[in-house]
KEKOLBA-118532 format. One record per atom (N, C-alpha, C): residue number from 0; residue in three letters; x, y, z. Coordinates in steps of 0.05 Angstrom, whole numbers, plus 5000, padded with zeros to 4 digits. Last residue first. Layout:
# residues N
<r num="NUM" residu="ALA" px="X" py="Y" pz="Z"/>
...
This chain:
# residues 115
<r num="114" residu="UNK" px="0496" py="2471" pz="3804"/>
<r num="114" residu="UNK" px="0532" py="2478" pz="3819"/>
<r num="114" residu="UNK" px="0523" py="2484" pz="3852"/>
<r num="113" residu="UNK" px="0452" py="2463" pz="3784"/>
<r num="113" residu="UNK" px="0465" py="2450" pz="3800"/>
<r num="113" residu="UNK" px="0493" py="2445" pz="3802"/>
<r num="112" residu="UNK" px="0426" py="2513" pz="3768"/>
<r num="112" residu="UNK" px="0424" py="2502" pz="3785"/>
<r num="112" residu="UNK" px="0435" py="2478" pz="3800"/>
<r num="111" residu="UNK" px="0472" py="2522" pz="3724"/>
<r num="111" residu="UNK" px="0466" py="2536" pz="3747"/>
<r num="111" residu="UNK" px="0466" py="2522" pz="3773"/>
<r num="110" residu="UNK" px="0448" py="2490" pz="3687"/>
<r num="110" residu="UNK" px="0479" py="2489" pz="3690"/>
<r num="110" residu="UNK" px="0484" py="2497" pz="3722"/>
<r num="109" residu="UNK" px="0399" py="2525" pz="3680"/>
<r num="109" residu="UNK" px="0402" py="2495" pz="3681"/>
<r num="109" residu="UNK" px="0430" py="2479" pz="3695"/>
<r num="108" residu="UNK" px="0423" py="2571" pz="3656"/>
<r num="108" residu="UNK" px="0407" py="2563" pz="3668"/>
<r num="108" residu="UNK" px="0405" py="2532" pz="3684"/>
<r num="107" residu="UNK" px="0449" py="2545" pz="3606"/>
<r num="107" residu="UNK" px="0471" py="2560" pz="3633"/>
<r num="107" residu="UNK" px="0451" py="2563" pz="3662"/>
<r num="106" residu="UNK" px="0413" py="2524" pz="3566"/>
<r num="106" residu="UNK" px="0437" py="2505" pz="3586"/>
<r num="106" residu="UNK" px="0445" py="2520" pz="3608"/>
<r num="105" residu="UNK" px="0381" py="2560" pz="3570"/>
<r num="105" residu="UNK" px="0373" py="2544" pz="3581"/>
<r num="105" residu="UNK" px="0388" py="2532" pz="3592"/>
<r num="104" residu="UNK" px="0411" py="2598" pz="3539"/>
<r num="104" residu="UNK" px="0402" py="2608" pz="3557"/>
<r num="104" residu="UNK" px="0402" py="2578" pz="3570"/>
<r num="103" residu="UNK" px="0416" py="2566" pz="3497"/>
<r num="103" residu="UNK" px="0439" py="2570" pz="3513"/>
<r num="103" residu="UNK" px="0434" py="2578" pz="3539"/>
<r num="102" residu="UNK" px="0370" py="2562" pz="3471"/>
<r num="102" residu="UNK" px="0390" py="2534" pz="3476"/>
<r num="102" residu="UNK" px="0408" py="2545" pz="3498"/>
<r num="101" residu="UNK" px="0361" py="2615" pz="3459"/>
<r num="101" residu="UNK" px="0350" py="2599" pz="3480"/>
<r num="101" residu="UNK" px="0351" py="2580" pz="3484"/>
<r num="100" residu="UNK" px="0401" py="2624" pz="3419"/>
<r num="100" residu="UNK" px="0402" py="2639" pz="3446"/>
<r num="100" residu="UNK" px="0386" py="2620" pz="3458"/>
<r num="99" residu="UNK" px="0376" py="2598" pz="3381"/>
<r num="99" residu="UNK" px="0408" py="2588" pz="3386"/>
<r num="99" residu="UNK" px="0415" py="2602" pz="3419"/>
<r num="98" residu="UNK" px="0336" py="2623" pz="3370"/>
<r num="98" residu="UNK" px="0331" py="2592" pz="3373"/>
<r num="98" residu="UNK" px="0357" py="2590" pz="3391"/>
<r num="97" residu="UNK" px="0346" py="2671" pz="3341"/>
<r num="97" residu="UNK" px="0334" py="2665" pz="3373"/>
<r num="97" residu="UNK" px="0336" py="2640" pz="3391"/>
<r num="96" residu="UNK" px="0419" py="2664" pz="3322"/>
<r num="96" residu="UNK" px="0390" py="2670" pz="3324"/>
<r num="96" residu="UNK" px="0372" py="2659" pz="3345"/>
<r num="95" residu="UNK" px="0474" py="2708" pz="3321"/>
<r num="95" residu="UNK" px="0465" py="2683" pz="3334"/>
<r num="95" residu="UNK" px="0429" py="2681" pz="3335"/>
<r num="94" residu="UNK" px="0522" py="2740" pz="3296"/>
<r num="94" residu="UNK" px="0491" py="2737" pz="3293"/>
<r num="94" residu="UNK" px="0478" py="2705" pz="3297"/>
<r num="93" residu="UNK" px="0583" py="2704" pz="3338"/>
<r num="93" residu="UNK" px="0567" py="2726" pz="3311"/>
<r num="93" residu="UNK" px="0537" py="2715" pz="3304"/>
<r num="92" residu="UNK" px="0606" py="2705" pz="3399"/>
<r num="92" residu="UNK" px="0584" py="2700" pz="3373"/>
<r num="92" residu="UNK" px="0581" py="2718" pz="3358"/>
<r num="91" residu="UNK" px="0674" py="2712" pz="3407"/>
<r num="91" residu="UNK" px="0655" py="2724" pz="3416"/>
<r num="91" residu="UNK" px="0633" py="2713" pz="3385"/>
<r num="90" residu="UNK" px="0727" py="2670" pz="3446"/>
<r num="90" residu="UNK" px="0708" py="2677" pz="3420"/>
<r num="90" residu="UNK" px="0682" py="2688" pz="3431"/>
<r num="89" residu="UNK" px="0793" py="2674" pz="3471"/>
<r num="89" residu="UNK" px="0762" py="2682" pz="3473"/>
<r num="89" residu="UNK" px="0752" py="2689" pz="3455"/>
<r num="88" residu="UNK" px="0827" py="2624" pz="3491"/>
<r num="88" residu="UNK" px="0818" py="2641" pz="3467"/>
<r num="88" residu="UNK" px="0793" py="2646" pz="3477"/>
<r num="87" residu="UNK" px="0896" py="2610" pz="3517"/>
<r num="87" residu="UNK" px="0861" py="2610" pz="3517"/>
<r num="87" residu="UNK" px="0852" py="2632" pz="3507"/>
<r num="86" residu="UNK" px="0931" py="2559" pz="3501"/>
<r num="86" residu="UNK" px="0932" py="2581" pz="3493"/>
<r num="86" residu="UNK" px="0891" py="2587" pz="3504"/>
<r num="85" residu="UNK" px="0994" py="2518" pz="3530"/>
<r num="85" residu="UNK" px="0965" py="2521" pz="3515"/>
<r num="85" residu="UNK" px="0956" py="2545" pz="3509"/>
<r num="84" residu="UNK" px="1025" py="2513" pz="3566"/>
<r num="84" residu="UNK" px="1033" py="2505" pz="3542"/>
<r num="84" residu="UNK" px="1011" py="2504" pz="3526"/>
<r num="83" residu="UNK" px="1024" py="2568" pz="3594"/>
<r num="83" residu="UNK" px="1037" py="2556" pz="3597"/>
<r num="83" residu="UNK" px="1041" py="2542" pz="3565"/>
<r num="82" residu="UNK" px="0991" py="2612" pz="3562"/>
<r num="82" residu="UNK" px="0977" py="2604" pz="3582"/>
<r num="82" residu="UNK" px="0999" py="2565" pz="3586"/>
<r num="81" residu="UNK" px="0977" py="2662" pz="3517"/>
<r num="81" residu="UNK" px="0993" py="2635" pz="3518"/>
<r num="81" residu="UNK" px="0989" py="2633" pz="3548"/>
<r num="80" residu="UNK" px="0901" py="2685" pz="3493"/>
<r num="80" residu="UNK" px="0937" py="2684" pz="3517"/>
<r num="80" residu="UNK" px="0946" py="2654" pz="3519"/>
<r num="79" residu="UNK" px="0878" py="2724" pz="3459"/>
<r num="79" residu="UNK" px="0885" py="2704" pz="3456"/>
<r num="79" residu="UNK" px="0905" py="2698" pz="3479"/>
<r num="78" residu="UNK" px="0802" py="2745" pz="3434"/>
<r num="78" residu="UNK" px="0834" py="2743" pz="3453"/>
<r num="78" residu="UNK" px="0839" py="2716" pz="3454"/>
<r num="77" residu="UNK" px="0768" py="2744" pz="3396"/>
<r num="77" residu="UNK" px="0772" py="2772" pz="3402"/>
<r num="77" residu="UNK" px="0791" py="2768" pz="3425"/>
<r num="76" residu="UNK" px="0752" py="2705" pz="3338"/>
<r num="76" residu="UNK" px="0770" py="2705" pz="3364"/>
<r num="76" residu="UNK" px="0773" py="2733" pz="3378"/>
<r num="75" residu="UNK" px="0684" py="2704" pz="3323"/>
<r num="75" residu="UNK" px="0702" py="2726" pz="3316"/>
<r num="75" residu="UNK" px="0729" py="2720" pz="3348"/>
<r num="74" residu="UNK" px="0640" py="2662" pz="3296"/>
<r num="74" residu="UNK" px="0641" py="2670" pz="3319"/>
<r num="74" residu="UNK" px="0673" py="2690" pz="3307"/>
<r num="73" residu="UNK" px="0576" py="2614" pz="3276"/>
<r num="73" residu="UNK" px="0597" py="2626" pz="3269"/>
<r num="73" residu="UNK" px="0613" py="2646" pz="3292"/>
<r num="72" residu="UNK" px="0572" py="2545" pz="3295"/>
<r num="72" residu="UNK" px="0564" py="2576" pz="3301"/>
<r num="72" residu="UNK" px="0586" py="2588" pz="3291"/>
<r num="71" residu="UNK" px="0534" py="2492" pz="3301"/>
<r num="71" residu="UNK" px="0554" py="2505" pz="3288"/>
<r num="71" residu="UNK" px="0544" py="2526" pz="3283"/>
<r num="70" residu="UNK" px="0516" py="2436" pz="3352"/>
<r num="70" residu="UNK" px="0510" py="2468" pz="3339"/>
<r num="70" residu="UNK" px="0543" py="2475" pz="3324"/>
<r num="69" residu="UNK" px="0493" py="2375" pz="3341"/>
<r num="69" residu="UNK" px="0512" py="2392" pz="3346"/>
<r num="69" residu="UNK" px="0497" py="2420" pz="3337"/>
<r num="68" residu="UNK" px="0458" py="2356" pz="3407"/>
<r num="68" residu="UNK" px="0449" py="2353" pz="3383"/>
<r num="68" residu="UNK" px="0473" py="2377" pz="3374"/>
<r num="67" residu="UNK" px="0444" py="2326" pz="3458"/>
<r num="67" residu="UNK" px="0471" py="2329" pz="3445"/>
<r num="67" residu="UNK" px="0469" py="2334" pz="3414"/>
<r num="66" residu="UNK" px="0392" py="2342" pz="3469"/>
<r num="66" residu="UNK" px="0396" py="2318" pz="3460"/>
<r num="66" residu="UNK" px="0431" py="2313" pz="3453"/>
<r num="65" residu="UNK" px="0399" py="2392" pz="3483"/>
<r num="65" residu="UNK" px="0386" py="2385" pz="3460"/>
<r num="65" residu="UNK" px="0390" py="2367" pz="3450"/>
<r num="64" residu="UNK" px="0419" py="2390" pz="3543"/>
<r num="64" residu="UNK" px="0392" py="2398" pz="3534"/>
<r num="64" residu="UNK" px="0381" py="2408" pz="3504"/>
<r num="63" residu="UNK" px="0478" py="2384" pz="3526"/>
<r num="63" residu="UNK" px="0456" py="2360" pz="3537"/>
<r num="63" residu="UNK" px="0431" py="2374" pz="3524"/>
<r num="62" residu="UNK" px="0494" py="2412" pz="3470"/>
<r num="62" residu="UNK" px="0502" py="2413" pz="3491"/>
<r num="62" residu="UNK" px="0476" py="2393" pz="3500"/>
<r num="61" residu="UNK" px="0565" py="2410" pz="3427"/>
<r num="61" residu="UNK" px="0535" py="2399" pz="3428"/>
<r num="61" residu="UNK" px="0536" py="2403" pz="3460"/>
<r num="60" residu="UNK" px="0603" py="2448" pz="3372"/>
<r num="60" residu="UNK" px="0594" py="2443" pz="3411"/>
<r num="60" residu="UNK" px="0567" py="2434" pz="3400"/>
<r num="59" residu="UNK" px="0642" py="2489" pz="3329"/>
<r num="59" residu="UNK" px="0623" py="2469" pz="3331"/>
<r num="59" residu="UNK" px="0621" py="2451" pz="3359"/>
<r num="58" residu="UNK" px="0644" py="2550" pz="3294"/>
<r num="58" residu="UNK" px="0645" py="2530" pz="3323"/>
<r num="58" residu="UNK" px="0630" py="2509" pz="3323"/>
<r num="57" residu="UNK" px="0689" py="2583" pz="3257"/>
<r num="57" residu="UNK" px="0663" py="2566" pz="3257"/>
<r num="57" residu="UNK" px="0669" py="2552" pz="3280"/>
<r num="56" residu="UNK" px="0715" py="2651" pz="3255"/>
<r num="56" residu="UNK" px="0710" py="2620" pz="3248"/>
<r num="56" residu="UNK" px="0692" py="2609" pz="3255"/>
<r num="55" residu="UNK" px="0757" py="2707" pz="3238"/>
<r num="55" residu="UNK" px="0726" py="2691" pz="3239"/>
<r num="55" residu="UNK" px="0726" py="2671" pz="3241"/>
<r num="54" residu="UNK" px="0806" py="2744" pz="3277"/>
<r num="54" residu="UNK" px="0792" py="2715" pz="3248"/>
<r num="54" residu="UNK" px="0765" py="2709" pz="3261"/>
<r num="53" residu="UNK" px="0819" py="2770" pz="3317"/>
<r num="53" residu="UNK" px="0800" py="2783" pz="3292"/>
<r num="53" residu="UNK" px="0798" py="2769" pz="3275"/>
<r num="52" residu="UNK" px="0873" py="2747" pz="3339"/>
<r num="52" residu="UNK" px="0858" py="2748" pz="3344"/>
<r num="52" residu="UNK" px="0851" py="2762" pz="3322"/>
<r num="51" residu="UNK" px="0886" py="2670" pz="3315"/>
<r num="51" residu="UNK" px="0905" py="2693" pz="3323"/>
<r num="51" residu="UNK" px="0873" py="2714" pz="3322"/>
<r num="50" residu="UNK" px="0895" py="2614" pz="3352"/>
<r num="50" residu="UNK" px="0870" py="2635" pz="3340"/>
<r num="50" residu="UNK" px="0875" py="2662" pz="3333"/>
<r num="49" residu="UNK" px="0944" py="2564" pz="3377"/>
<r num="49" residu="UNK" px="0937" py="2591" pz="3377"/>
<r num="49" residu="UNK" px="0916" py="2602" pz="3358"/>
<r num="48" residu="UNK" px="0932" py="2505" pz="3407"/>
<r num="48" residu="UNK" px="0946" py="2521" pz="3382"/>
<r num="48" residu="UNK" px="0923" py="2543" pz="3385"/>
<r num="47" residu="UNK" px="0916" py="2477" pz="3441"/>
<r num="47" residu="UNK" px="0944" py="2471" pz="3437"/>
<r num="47" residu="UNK" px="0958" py="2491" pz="3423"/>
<r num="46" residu="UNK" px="0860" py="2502" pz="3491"/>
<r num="46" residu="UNK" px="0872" py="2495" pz="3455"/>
<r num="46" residu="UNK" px="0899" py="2488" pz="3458"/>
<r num="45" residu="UNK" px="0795" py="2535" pz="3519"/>
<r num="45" residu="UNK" px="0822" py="2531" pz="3519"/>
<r num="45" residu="UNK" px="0836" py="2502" pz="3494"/>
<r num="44" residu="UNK" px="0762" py="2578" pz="3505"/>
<r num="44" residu="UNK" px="0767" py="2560" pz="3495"/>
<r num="44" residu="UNK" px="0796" py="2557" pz="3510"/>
<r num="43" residu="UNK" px="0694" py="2621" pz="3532"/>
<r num="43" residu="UNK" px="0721" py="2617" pz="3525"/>
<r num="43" residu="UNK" px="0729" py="2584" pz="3520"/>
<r num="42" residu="UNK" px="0643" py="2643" pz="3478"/>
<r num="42" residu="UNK" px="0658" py="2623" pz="3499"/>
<r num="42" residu="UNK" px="0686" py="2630" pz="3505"/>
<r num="41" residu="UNK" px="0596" py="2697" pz="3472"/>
<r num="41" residu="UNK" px="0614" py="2672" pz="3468"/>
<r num="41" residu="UNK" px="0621" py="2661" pz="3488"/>
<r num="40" residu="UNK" px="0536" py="2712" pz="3501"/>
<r num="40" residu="UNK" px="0555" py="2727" pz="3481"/>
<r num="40" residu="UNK" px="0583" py="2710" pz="3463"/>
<r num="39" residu="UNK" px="0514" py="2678" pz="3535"/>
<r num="39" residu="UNK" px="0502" py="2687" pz="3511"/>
<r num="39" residu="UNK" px="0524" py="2707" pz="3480"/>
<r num="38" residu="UNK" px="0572" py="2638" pz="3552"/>
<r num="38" residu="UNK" px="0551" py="2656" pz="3553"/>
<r num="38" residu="UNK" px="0543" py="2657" pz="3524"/>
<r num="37" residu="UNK" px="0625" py="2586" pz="3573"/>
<r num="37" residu="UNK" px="0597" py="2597" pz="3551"/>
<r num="37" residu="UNK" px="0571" py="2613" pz="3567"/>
<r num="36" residu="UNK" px="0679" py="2564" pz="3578"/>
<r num="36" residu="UNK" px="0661" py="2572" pz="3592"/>
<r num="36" residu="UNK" px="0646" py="2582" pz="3568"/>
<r num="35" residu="UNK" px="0716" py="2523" pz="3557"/>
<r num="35" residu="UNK" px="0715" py="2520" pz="3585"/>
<r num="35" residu="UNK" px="0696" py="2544" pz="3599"/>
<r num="34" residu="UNK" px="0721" py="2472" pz="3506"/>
<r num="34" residu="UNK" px="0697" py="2506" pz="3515"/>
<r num="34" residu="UNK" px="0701" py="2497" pz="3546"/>
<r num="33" residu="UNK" px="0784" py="2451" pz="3480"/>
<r num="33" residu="UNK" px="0760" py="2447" pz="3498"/>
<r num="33" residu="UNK" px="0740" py="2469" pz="3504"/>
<r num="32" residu="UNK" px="0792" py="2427" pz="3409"/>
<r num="32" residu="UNK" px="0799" py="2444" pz="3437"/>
<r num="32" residu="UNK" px="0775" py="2436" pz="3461"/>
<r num="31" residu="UNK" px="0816" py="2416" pz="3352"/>
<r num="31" residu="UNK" px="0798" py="2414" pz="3366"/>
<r num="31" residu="UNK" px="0806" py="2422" pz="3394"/>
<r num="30" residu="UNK" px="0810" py="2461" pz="3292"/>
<r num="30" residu="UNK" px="0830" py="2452" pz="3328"/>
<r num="30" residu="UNK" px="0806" py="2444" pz="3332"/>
<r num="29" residu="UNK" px="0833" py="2470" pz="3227"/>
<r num="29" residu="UNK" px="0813" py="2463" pz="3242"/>
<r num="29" residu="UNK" px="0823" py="2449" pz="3265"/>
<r num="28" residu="UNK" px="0864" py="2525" pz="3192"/>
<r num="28" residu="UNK" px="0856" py="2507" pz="3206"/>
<r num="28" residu="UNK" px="0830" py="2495" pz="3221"/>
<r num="27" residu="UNK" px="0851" py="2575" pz="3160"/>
<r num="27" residu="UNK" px="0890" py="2562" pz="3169"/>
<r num="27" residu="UNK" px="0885" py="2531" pz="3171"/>
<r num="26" residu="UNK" px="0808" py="2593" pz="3162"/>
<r num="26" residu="UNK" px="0813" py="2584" pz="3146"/>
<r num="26" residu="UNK" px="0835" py="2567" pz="3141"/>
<r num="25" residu="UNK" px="0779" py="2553" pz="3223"/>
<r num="25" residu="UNK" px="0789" py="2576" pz="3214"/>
<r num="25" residu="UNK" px="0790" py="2571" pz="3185"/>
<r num="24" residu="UNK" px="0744" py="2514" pz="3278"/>
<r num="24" residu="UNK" px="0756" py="2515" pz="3246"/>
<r num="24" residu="UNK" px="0757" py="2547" pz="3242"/>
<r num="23" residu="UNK" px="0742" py="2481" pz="3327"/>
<r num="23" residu="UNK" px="0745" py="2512" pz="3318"/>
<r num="23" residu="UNK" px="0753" py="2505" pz="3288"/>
<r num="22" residu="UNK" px="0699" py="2445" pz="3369"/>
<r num="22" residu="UNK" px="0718" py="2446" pz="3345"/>
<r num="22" residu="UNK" px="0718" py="2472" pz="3326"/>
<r num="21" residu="UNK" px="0694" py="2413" pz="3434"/>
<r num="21" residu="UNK" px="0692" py="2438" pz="3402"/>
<r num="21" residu="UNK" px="0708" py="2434" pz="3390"/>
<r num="20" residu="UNK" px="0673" py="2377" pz="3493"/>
<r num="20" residu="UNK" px="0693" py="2386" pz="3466"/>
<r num="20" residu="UNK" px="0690" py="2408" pz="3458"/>
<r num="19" residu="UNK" px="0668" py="2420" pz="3558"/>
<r num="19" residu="UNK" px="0667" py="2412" pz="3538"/>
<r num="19" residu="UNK" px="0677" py="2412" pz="3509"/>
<r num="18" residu="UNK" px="0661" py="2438" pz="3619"/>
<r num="18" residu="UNK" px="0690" py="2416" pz="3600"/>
<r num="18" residu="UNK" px="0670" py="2408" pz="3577"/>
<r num="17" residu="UNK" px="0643" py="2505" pz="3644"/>
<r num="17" residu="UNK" px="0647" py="2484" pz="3630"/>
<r num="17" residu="UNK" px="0656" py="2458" pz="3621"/>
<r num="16" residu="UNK" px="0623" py="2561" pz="3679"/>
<r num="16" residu="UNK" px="0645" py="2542" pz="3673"/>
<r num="16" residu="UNK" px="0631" py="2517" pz="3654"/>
<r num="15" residu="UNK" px="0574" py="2606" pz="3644"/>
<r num="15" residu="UNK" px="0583" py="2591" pz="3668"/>
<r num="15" residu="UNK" px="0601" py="2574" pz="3657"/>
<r num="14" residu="UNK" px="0550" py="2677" pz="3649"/>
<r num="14" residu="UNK" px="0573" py="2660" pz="3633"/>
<r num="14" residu="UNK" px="0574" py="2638" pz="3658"/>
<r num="13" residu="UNK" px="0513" py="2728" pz="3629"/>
<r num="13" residu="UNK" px="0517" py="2714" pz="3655"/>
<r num="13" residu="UNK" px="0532" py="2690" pz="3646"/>
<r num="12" residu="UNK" px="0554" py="2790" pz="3598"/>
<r num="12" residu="UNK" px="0532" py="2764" pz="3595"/>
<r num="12" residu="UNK" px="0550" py="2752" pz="3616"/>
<r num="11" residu="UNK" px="0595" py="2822" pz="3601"/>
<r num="11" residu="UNK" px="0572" py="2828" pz="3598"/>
<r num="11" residu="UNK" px="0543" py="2810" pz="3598"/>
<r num="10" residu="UNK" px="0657" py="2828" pz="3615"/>
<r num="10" residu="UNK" px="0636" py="2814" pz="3610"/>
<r num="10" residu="UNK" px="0613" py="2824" pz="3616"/>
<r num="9" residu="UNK" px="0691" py="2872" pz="3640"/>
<r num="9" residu="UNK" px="0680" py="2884" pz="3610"/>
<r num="9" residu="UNK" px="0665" py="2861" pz="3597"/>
<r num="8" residu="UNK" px="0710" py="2849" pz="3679"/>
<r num="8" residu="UNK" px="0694" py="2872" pz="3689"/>
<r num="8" residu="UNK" px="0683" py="2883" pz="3664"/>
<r num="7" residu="UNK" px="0750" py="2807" pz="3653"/>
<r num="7" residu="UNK" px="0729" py="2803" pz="3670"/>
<r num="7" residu="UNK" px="0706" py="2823" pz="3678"/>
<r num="6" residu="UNK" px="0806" py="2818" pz="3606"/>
<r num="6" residu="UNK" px="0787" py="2843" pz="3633"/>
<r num="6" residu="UNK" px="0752" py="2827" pz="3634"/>
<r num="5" residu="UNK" px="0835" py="2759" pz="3630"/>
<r num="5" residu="UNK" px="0825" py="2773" pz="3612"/>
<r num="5" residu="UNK" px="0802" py="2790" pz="3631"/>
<r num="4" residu="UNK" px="0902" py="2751" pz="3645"/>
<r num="4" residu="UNK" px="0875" py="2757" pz="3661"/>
<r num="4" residu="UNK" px="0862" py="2774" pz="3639"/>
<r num="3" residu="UNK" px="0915" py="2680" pz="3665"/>
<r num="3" residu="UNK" px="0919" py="2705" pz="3641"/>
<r num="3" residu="UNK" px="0893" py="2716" pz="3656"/>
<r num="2" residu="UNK" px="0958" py="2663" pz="3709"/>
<r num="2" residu="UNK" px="0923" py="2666" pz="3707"/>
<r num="2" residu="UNK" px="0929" py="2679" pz="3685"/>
<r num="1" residu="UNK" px="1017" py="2620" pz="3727"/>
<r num="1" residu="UNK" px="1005" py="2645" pz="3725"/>
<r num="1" residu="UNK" px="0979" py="2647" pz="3711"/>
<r num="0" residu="UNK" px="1033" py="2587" pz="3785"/>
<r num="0" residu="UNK" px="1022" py="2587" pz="3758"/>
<r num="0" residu="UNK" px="1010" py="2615" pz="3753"/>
């Protein structure tokens, strides 16, 4: 099997694995997909259907430590790889506010400790 290899050494935020829903809306469309990892900065996504990259769209993920309560975030596809029969996308946040950071922080935190 082959890995797409996104450059790893140009993450910048502490990022942990994932299975969780989402739902990407674009203007083209709305996918639902899975978040297979989330930092402060974005997620990656894995999908059926492609994001082509530099669209804007809207994210929508609930995570435990707010009750499963949803968040919708705006966010910019900045990669995309076909990846057998699926496609993994990397979304990066757009102006994310404090509140929304320290949801996150907490989950990956949290997340952490028990891997």
């Amino acid at each position: 099997m082959i890995q797409p290899t996104f450059d790893i050494d140009k993450r910048n935020a502490e990022r942990v694995s994932t299975e969780r829903p989402i739902t990407v809306q674009s203007n083209q469309s709305t996918i639902t997909a899975k978040m297979i990892d989330l930092s402060l900065v974005g997620i990656g996504v894995l999908s059926e259907k492609p994001i082509l990259e530099g669209n804007e769209i809207q994210i929508t993920f609930s995570l435990p430590n707010i009750n499963n309560k949803e968040l919708v975030l705006c966010g910019i596809a900045t990669r995309t790889a076909h990846v057998q029969h699926q496609y993994l996308i990397g979304i990066q946040f757009k102006d994310l506010s404090n509140y929304i950071q320290s949801v996150i922080n907490d989950f990956i935190h949290s997340h952490q400790r028990y891997q």
